[in-house]
mmCIF file of the N, C-alpha and C atoms, coordinates in Angstrom:
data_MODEL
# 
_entry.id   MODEL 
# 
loop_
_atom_site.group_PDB 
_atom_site.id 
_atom_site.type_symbol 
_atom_site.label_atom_id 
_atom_site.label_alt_id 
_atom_site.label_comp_id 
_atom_site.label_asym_id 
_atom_site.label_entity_id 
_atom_site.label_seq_id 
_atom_site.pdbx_PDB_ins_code 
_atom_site.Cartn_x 
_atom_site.Cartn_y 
_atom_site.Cartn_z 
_atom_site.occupancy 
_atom_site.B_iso_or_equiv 
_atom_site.pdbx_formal_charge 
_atom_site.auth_seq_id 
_atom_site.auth_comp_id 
_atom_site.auth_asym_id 
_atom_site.auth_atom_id 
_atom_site.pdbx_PDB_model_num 
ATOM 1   N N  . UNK A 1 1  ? 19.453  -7.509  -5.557  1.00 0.00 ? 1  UNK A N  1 
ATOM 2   C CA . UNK A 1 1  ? 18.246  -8.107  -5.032  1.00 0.00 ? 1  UNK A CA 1 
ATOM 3   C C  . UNK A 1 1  ? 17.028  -7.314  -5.518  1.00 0.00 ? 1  UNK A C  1 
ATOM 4   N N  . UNK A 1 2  ? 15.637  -7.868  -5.899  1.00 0.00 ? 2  UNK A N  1 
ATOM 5   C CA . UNK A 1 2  ? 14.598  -7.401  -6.407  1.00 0.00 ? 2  UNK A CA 1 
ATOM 6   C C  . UNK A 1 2  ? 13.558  -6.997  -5.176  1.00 0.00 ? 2  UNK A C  1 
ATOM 7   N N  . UNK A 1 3  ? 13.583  -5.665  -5.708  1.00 0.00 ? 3  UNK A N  1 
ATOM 8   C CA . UNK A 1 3  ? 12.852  -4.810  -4.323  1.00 0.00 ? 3  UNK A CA 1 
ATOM 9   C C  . UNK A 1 3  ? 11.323  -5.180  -4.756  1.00 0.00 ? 3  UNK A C  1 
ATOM 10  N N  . UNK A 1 4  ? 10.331  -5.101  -3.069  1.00 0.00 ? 4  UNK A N  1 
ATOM 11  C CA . UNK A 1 4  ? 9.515   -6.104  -3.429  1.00 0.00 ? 4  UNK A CA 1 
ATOM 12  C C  . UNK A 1 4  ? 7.905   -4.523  -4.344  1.00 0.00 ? 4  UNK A C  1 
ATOM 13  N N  . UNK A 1 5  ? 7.595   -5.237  -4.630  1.00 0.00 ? 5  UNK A N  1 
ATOM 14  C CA . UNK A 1 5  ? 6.602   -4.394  -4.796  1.00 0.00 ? 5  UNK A CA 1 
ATOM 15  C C  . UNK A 1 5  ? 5.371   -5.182  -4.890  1.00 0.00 ? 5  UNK A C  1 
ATOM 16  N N  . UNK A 1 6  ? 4.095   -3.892  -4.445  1.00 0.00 ? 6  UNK A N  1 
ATOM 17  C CA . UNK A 1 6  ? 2.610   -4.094  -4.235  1.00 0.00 ? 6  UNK A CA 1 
ATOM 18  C C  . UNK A 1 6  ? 1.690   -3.592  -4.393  1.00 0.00 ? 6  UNK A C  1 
ATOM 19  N N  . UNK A 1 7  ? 0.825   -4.157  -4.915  1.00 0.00 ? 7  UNK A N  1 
ATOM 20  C CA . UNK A 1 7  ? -0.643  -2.863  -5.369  1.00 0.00 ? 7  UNK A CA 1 
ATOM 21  C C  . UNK A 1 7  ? -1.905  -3.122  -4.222  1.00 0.00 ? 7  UNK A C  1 
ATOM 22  N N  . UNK A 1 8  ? -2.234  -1.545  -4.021  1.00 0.00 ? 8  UNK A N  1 
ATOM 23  C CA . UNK A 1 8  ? -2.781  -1.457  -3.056  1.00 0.00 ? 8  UNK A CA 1 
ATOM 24  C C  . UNK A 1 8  ? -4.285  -0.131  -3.283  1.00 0.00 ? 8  UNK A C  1 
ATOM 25  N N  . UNK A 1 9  ? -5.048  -0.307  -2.412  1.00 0.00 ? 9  UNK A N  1 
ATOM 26  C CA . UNK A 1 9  ? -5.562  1.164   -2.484  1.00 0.00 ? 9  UNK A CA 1 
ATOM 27  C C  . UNK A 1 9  ? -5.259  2.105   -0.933  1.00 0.00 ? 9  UNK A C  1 
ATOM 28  N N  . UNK A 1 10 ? -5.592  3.627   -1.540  1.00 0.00 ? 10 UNK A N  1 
ATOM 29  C CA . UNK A 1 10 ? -5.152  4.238   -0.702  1.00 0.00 ? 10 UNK A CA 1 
ATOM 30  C C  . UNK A 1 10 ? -6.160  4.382   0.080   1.00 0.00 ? 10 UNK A C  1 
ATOM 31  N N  . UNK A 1 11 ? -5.858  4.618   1.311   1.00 0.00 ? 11 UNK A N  1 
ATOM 32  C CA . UNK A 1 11 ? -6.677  4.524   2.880   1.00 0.00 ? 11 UNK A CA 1 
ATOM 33  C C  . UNK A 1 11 ? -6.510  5.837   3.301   1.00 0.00 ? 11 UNK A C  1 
ATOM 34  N N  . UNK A 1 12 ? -5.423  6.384   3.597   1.00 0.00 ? 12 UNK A N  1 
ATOM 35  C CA . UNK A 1 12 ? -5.873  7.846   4.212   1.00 0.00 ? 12 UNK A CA 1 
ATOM 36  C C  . UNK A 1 12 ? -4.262  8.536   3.205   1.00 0.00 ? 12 UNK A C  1 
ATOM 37  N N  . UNK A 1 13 ? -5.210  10.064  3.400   1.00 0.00 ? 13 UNK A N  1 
ATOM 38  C CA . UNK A 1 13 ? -3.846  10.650  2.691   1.00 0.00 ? 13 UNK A CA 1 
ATOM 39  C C  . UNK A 1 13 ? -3.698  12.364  3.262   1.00 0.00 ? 13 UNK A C  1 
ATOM 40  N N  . UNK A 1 14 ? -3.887  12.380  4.611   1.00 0.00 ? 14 UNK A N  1 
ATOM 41  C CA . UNK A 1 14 ? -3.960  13.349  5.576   1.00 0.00 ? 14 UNK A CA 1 
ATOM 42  C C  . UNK A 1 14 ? -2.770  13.561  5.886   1.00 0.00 ? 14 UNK A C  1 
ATOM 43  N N  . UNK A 1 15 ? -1.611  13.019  5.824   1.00 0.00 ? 15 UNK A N  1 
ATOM 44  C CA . UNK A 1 15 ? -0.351  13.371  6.294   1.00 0.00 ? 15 UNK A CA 1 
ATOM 45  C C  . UNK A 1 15 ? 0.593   14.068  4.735   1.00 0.00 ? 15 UNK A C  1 
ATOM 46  N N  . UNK A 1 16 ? 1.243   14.991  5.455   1.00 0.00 ? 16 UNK A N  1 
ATOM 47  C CA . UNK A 1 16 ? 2.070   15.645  3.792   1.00 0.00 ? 16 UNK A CA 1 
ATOM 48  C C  . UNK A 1 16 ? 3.025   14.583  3.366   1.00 0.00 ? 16 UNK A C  1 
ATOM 49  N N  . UNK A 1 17 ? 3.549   14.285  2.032   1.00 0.00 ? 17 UNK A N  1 
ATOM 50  C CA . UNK A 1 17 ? 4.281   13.347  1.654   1.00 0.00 ? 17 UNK A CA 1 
ATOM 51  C C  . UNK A 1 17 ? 4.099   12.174  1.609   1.00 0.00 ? 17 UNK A C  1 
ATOM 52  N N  . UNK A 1 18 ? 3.012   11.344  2.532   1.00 0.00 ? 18 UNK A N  1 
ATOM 53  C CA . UNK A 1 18 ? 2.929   9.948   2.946   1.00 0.00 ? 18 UNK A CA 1 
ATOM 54  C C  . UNK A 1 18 ? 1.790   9.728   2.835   1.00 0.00 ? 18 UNK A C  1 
ATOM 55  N N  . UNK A 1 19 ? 1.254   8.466   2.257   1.00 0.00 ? 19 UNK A N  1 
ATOM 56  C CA . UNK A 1 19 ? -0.321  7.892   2.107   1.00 0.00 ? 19 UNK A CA 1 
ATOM 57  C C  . UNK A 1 19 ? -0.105  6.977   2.804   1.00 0.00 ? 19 UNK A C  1 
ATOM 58  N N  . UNK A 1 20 ? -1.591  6.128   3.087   1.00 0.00 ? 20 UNK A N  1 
ATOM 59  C CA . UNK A 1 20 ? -1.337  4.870   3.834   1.00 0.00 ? 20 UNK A CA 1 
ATOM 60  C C  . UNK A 1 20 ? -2.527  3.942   2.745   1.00 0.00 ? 20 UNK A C  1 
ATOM 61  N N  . UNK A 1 21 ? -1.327  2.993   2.387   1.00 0.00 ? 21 UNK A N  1 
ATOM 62  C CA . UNK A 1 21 ? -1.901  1.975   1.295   1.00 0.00 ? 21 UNK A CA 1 
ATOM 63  C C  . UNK A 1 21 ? -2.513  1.209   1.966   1.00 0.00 ? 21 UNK A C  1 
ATOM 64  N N  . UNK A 1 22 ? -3.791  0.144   1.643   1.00 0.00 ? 22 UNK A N  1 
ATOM 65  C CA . UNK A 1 22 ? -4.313  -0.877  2.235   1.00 0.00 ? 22 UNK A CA 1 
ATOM 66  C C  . UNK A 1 22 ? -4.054  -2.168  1.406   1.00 0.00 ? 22 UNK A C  1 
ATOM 67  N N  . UNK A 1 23 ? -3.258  -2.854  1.447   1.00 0.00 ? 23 UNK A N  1 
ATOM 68  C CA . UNK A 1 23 ? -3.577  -4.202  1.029   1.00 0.00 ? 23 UNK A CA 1 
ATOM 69  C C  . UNK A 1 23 ? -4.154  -5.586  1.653   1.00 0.00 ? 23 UNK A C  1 
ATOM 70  N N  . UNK A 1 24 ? -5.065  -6.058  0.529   1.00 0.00 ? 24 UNK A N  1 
ATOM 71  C CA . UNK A 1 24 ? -5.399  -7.131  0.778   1.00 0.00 ? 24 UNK A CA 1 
ATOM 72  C C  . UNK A 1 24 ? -4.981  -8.297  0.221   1.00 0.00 ? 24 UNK A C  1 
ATOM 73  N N  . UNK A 1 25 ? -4.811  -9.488  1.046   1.00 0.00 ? 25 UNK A N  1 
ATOM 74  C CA . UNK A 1 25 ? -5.023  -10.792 0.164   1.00 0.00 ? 25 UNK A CA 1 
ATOM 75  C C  . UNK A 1 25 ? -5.665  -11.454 0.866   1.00 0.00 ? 25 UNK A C  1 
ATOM 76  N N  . UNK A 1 26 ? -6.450  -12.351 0.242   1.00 0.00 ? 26 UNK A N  1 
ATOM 77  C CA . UNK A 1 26 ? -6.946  -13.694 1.042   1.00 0.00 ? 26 UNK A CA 1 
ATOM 78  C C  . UNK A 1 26 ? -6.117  -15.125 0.900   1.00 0.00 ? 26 UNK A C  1 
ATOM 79  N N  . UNK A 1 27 ? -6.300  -15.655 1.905   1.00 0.00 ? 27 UNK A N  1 
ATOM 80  C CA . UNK A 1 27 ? -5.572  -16.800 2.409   1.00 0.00 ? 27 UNK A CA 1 
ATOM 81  C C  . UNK A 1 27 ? -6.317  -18.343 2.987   1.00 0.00 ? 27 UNK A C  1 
ATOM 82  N N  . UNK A 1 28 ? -5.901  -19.091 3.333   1.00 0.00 ? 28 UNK A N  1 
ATOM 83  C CA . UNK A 1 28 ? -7.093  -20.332 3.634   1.00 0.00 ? 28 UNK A CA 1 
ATOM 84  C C  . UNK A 1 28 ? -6.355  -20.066 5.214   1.00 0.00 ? 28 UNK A C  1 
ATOM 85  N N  . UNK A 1 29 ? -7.531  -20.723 6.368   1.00 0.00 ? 29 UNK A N  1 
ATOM 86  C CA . UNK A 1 29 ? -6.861  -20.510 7.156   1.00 0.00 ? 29 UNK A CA 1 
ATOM 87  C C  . UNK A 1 29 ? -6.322  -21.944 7.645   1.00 0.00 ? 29 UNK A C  1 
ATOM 88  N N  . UNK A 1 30 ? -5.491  -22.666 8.411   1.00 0.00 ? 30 UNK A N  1 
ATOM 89  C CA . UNK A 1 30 ? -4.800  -23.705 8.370   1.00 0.00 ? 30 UNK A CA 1 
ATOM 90  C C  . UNK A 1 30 ? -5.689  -24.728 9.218   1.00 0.00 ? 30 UNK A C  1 
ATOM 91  N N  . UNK A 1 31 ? -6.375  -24.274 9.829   1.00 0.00 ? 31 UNK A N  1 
ATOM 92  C CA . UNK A 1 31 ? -7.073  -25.808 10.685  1.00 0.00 ? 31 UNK A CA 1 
ATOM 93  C C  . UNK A 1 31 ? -8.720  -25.990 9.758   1.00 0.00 ? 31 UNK A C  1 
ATOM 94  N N  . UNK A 1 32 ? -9.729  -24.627 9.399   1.00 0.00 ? 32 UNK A N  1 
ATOM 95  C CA . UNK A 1 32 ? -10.820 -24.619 9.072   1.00 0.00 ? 32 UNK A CA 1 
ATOM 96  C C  . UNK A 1 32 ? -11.005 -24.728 7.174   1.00 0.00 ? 32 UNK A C  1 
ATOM 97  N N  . UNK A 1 33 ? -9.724  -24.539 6.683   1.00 0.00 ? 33 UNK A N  1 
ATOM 98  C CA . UNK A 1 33 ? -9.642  -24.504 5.444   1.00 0.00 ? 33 UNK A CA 1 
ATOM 99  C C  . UNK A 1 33 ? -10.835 -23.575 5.091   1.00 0.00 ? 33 UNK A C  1 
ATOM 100 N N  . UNK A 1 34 ? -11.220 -22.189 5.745   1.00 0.00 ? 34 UNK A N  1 
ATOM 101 C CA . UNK A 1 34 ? -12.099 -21.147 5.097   1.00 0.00 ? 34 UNK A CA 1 
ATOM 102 C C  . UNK A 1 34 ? -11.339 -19.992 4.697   1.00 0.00 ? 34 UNK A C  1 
ATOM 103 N N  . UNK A 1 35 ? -11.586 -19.364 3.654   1.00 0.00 ? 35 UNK A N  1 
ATOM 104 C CA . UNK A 1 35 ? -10.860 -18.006 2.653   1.00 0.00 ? 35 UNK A CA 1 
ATOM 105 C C  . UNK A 1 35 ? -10.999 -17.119 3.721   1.00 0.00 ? 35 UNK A C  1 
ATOM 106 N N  . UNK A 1 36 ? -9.797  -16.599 4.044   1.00 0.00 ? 36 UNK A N  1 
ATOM 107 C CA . UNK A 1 36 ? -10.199 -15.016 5.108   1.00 0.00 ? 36 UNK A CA 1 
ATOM 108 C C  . UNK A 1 36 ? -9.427  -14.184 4.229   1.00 0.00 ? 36 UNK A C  1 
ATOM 109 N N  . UNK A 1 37 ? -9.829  -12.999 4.520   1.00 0.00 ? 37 UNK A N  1 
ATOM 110 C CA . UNK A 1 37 ? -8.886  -11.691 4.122   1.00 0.00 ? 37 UNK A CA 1 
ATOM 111 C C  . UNK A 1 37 ? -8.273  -11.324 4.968   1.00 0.00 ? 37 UNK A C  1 
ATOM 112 N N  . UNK A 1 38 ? -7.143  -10.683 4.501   1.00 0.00 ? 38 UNK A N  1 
ATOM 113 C CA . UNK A 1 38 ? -6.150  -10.355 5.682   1.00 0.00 ? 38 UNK A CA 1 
ATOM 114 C C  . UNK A 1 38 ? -5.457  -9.044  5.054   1.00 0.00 ? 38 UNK A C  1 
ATOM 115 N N  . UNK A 1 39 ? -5.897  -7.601  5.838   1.00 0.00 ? 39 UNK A N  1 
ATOM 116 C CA . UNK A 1 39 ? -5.253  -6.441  5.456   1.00 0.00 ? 39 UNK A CA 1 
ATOM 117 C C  . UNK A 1 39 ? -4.196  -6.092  5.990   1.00 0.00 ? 39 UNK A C  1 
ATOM 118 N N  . UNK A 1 40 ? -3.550  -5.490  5.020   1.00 0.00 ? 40 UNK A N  1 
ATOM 119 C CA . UNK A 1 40 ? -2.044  -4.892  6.181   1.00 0.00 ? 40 UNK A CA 1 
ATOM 120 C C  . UNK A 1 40 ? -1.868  -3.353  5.540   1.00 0.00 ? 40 UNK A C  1 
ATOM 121 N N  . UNK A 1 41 ? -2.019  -2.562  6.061   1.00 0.00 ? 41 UNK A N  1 
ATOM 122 C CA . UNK A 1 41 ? -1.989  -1.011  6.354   1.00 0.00 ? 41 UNK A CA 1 
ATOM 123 C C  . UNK A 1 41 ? -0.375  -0.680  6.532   1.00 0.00 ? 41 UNK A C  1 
ATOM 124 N N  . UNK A 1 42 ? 0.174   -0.349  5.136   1.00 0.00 ? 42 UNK A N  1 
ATOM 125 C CA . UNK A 1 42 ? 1.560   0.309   4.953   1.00 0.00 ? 42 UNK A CA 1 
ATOM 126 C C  . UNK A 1 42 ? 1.395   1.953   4.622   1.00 0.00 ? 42 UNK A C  1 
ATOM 127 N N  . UNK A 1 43 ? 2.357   2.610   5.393   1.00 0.00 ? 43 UNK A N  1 
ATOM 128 C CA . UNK A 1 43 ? 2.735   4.302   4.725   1.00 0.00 ? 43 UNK A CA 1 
ATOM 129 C C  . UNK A 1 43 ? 3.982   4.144   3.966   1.00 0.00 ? 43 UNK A C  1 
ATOM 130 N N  . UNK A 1 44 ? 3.446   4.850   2.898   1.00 0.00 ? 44 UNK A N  1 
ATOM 131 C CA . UNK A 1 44 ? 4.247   5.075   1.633   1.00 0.00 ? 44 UNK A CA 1 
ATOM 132 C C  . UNK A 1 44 ? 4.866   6.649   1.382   1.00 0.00 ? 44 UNK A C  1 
ATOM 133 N N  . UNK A 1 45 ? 5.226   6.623   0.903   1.00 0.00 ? 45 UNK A N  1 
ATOM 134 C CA . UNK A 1 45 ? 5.909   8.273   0.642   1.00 0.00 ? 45 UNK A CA 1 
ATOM 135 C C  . UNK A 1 45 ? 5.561   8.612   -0.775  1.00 0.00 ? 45 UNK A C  1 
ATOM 136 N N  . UNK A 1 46 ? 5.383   9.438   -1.461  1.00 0.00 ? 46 UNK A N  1 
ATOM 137 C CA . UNK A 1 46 ? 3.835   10.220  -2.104  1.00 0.00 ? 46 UNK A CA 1 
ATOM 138 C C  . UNK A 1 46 ? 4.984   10.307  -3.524  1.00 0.00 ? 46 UNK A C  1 
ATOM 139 N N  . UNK A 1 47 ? 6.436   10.849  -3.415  1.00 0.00 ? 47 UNK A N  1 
ATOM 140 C CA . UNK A 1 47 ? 7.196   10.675  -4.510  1.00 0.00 ? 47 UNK A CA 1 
ATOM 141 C C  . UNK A 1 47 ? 6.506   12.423  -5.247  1.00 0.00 ? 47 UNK A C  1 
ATOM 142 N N  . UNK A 1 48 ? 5.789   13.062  -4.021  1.00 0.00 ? 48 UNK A N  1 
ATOM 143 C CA . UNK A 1 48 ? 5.379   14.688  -4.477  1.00 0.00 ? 48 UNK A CA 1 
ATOM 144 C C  . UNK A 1 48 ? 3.709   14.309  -5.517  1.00 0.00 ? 48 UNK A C  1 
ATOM 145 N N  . UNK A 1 49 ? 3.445   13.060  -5.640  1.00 0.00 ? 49 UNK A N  1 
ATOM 146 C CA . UNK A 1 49 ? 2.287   12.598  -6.368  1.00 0.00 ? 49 UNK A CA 1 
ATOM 147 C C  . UNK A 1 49 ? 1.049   12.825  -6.152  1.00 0.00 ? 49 UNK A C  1 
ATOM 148 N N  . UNK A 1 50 ? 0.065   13.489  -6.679  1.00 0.00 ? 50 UNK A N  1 
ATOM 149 C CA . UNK A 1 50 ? -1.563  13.878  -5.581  1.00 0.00 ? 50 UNK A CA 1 
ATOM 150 C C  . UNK A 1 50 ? -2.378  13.109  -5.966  1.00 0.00 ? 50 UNK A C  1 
ATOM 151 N N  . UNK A 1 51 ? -2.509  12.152  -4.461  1.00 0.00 ? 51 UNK A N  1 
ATOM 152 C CA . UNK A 1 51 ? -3.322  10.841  -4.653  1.00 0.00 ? 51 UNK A CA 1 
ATOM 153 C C  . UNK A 1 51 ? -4.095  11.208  -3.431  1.00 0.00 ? 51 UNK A C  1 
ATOM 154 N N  . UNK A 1 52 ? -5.567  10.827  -4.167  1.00 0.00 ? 52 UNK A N  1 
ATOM 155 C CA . UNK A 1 52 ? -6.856  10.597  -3.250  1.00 0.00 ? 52 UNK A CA 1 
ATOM 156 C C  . UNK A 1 52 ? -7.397  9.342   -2.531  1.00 0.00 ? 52 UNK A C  1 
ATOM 157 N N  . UNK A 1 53 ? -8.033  9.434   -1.917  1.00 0.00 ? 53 UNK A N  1 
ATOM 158 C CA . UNK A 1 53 ? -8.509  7.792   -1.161  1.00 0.00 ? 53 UNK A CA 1 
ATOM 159 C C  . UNK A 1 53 ? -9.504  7.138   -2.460  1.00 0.00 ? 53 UNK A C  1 
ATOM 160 N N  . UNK A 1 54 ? -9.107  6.148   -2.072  1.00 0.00 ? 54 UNK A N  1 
ATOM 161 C CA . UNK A 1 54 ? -9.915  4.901   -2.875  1.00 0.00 ? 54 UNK A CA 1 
ATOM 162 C C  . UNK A 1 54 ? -8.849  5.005   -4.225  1.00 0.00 ? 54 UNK A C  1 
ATOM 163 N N  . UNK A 1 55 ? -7.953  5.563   -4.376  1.00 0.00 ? 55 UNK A N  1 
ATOM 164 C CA . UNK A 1 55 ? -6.995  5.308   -6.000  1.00 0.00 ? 55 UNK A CA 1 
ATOM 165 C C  . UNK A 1 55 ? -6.184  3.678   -5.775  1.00 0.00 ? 55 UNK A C  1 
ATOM 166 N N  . UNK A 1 56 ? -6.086  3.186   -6.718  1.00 0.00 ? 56 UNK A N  1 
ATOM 167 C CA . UNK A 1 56 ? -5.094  1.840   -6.960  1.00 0.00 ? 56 UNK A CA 1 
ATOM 168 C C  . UNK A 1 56 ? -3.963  2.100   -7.216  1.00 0.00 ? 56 UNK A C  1 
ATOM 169 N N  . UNK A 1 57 ? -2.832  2.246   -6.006  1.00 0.00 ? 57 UNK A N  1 
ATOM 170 C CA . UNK A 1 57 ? -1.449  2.716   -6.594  1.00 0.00 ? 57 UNK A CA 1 
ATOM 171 C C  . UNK A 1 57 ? -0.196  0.825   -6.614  1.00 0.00 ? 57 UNK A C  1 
ATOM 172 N N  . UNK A 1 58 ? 0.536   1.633   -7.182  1.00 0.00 ? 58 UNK A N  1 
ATOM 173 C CA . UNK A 1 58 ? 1.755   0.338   -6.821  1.00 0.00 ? 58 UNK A CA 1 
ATOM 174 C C  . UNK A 1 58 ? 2.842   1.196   -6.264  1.00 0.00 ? 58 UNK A C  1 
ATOM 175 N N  . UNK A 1 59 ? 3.436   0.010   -5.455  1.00 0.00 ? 59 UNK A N  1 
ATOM 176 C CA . UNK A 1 59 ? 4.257   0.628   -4.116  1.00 0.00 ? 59 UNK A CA 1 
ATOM 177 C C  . UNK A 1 59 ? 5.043   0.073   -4.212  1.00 0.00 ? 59 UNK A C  1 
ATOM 178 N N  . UNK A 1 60 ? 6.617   0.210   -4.041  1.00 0.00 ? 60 UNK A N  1 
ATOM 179 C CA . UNK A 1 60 ? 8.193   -0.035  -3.991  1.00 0.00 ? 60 UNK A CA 1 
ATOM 180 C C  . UNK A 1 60 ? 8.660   -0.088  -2.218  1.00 0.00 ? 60 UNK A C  1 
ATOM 181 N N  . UNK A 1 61 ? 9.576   -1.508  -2.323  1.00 0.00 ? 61 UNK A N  1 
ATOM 182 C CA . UNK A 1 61 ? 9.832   -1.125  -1.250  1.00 0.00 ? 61 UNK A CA 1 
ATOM 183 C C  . UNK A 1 61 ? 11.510  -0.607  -1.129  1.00 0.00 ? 61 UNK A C  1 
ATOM 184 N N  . UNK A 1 62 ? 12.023  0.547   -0.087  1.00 0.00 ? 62 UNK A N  1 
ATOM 185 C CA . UNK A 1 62 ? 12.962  0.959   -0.258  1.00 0.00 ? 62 UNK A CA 1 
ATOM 186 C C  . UNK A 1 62 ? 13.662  1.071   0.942   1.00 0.00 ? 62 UNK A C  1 
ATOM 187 N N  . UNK A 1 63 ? 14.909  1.944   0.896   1.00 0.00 ? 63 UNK A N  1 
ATOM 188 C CA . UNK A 1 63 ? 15.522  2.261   2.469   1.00 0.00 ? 63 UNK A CA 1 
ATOM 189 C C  . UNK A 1 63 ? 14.427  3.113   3.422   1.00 0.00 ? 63 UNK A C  1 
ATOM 190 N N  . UNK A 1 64 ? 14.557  2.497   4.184   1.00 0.00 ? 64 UNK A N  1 
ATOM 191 C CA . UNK A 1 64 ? 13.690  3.443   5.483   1.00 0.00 ? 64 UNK A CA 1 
ATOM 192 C C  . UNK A 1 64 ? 13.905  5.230   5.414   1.00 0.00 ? 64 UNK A C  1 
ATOM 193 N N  . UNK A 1 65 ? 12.563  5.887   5.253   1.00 0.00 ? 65 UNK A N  1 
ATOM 194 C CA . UNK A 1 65 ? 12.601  6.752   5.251   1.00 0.00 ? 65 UNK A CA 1 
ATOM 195 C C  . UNK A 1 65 ? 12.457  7.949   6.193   1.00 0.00 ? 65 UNK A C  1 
ATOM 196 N N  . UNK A 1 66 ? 11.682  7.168   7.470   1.00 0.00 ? 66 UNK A N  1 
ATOM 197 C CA . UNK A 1 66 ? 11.436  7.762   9.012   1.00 0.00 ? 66 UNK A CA 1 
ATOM 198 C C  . UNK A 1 66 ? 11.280  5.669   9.749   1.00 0.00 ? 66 UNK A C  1 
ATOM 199 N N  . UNK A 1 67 ? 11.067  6.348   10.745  1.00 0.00 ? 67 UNK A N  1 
ATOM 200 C CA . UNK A 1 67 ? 10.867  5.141   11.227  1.00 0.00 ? 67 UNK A CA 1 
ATOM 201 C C  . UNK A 1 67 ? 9.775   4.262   11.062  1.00 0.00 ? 67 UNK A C  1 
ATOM 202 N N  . UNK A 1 68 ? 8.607   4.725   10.323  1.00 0.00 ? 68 UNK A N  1 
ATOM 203 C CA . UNK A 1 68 ? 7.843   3.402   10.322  1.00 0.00 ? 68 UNK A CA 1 
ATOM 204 C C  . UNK A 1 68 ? 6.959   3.229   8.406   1.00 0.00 ? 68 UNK A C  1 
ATOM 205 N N  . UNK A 1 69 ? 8.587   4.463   8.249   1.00 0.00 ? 69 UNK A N  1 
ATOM 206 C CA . UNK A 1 69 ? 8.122   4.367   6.376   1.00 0.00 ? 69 UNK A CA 1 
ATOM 207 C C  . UNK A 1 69 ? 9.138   4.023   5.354   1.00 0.00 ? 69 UNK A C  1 
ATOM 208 N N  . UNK A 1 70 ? 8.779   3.155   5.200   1.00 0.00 ? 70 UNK A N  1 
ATOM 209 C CA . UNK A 1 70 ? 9.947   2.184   3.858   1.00 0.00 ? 70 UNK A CA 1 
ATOM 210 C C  . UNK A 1 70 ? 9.594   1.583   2.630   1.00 0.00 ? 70 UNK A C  1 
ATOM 211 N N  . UNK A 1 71 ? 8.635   2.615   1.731   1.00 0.00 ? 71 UNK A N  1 
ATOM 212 C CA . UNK A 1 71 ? 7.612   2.410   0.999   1.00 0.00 ? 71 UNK A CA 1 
ATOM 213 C C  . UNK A 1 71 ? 7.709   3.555   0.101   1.00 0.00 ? 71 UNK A C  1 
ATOM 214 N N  . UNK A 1 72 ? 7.689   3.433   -0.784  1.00 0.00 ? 72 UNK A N  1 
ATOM 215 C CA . UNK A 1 72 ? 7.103   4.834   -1.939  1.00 0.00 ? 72 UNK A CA 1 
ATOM 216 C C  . UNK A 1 72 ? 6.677   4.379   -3.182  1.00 0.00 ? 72 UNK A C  1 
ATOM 217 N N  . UNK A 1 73 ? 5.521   5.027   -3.523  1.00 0.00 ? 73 UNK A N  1 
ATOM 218 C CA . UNK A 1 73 ? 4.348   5.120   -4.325  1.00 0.00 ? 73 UNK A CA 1 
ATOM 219 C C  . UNK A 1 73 ? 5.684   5.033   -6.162  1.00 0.00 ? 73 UNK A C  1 
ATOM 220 N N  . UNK A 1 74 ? 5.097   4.275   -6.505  1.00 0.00 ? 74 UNK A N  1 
ATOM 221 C CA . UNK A 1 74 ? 5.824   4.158   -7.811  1.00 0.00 ? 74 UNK A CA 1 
ATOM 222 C C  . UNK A 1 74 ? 4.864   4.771   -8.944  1.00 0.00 ? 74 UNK A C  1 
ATOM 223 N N  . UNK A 1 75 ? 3.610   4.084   -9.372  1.00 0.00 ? 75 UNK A N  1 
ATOM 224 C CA . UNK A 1 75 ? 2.560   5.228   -10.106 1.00 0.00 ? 75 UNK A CA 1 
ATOM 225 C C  . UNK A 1 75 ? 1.457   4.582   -9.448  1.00 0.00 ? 75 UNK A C  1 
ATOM 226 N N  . UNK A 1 76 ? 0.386   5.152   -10.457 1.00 0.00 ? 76 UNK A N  1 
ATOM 227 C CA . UNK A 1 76 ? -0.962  5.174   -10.031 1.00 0.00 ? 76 UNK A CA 1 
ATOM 228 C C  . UNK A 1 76 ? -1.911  4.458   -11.353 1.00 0.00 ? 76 UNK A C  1 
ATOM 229 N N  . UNK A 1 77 ? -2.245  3.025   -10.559 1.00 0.00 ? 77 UNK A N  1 
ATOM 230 C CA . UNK A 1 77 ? -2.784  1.925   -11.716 1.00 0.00 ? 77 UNK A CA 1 
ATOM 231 C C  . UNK A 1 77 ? -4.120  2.551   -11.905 1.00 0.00 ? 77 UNK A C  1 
ATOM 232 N N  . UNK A 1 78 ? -4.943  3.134   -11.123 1.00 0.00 ? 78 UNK A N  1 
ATOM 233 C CA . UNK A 1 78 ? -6.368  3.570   -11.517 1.00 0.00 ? 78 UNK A CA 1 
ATOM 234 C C  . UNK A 1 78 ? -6.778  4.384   -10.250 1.00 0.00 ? 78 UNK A C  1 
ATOM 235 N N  . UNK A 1 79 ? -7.771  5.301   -11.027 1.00 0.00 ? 79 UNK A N  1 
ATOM 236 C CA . UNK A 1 79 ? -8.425  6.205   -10.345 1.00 0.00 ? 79 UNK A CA 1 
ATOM 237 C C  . UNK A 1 79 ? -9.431  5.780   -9.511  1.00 0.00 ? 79 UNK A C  1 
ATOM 238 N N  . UNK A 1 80 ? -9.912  6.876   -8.255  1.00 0.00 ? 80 UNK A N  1 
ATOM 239 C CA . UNK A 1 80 ? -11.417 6.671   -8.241  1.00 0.00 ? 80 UNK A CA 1 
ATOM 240 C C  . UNK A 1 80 ? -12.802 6.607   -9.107  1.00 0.00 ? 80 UNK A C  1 
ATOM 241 N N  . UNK A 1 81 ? -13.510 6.027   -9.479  1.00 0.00 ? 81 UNK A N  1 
ATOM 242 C CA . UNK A 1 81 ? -14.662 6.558   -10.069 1.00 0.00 ? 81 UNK A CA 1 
ATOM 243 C C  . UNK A 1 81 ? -15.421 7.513   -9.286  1.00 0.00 ? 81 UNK A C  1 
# 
């Protein structure tokens, strides 16, 4: 089975080992037919990688690694400016 993966930017990276990716997509919503965004805030596991906030990483999803992390950072699509 094809593990899913996602590109995201990073949101906080205060914890050792683990970032917390932000992704967005937008969506229509079903009765108003208007574009909303809709974020979802995943922790990833760092793979020992030194990533800052605001970087564009892509993320793997994998076996659970603690209880609310099942995610690790695969590379890093772009920097901050």
């Amino acid at each position: 089975m094809a593990r899913k993966q996602l590109t995201g930017v990073v949101a906080s990276n205060k914890m050792t080992k683990t970032v917390v990716v932000s992704i967005s997509r937008r969506i229509q919503h079903p009765v108003y037919k208007k574009l909303i965004t809709v974020t979802k805030r995943i922790k990833a596991d760092t793979n020992g990688m030194e990533l800052n906030i605001g970087d564009v990483v892509r993320i793997e999803q994998t076996r659970p690694i603690s209880r609310d992390k099942s995610f690790k950072v695969i590379s890093k699509v772009e920097e901050k400016k």
